[in-house]
C-alpha positions in Angstrom: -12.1 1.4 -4.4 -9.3 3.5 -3.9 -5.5 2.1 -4.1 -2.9 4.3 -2.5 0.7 3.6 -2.9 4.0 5.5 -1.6 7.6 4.6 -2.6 9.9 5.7 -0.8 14.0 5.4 -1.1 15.9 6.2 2.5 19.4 6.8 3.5 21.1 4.0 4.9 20.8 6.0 8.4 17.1 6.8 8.2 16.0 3.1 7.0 15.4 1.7 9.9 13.5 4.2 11.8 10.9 5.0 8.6 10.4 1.1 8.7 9.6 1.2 12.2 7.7 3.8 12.0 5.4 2.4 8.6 5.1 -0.8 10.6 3.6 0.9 13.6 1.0 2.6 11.1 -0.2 -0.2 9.4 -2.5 -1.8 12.5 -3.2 2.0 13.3 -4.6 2.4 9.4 -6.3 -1.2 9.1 -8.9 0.0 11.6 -9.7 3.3 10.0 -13.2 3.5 8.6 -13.3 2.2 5.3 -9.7 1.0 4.8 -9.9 -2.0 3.3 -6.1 -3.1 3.7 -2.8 -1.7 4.1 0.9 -2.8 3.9 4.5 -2.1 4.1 7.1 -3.6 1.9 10.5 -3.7 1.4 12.2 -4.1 -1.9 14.0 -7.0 -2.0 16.1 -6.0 -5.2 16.9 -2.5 -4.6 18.4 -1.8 -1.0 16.4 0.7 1.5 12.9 1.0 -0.3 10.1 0.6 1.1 6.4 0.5 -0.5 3.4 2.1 1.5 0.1 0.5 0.2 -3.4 0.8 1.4 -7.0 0.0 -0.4 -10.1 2.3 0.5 -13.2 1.8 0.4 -14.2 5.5 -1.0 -13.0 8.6 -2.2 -14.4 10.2 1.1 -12.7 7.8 3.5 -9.0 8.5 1.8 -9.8 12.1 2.0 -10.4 11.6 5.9 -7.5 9.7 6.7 -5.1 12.1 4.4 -6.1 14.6 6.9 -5.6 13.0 9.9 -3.2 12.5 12.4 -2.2 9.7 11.8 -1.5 10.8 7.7 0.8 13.0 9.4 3.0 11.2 10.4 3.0 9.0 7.0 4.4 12.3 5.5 7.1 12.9 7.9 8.3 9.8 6.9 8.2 10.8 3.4 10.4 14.3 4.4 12.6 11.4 5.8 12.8 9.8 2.4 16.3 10.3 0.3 14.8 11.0 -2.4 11.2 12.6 -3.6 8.6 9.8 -3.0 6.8 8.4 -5.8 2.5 8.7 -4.9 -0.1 6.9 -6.5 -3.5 7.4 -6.1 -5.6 5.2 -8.6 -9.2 4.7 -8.6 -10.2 0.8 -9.3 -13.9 0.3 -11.3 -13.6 -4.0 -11.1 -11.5 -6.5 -9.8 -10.9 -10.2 -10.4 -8.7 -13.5 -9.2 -7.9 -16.2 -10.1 -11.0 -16.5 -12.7 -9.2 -14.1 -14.5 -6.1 -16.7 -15.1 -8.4 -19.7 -15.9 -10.5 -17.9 -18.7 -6.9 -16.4 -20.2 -5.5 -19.7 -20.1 -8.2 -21.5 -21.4 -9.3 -23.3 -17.8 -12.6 -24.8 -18.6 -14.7 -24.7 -15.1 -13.4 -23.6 -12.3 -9.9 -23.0 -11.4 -8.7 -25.0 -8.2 -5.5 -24.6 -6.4 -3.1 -27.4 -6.5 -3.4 -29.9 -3.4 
């Protein structure tokens, strides 16, 4: 799996617009084959910046969408950015939850939400 991320800090005048236009991607990008999720977020502690996350299934499905269309217009919003935009690309081998907490914390059997 494949975990893309894009942070981008904007101008007070160009916020609004590359937030639009992230938010109108993300149902466009969901249905690409093999993208697993993706999200915009905005910082909540630092004003105007806005995180572009998506999860792929493969190496080869990232490739395909960074060369389409709709990738395009992911990096005019990054030309929009005030400044350079920090990408991540990162390759993840194994994941876990919340059985991760329990056996750190010493949960014997398994962990269960709160009612």
């Amino acid at each position: 799996m494949i975990h893309a991320s894009i942070r981008m800090k904007f101008a007070a005048r160009q916020f609004s617009k590359a937030r639009d236009i992230l938010d109108s991607l993300v149902e466009r990008t969901r249905v690409s084959p093999g993208c697993v999720e993706c999200y915009v977020y905005q910082d909540v502690k630092e004003n105007r910046v806005l995180l572009f996350e998506q999860w792929w299934e493969r190496e080869a499905d990232l490739d395909r969408h960074l060369r389409s269309e709709l990738y395009g217009q992911v990096v005019l919003v990054m030309e929009m950015a005030k400044e350079f935009p920090v990408v991540r690309f990162s390759q993840i081998s194994t994941t876990s939850g919340m059985e991760a907490v329990a056996k750190s914390r010493g949960v014997v059997g398994p962990a269960t939400p709160p009612p």
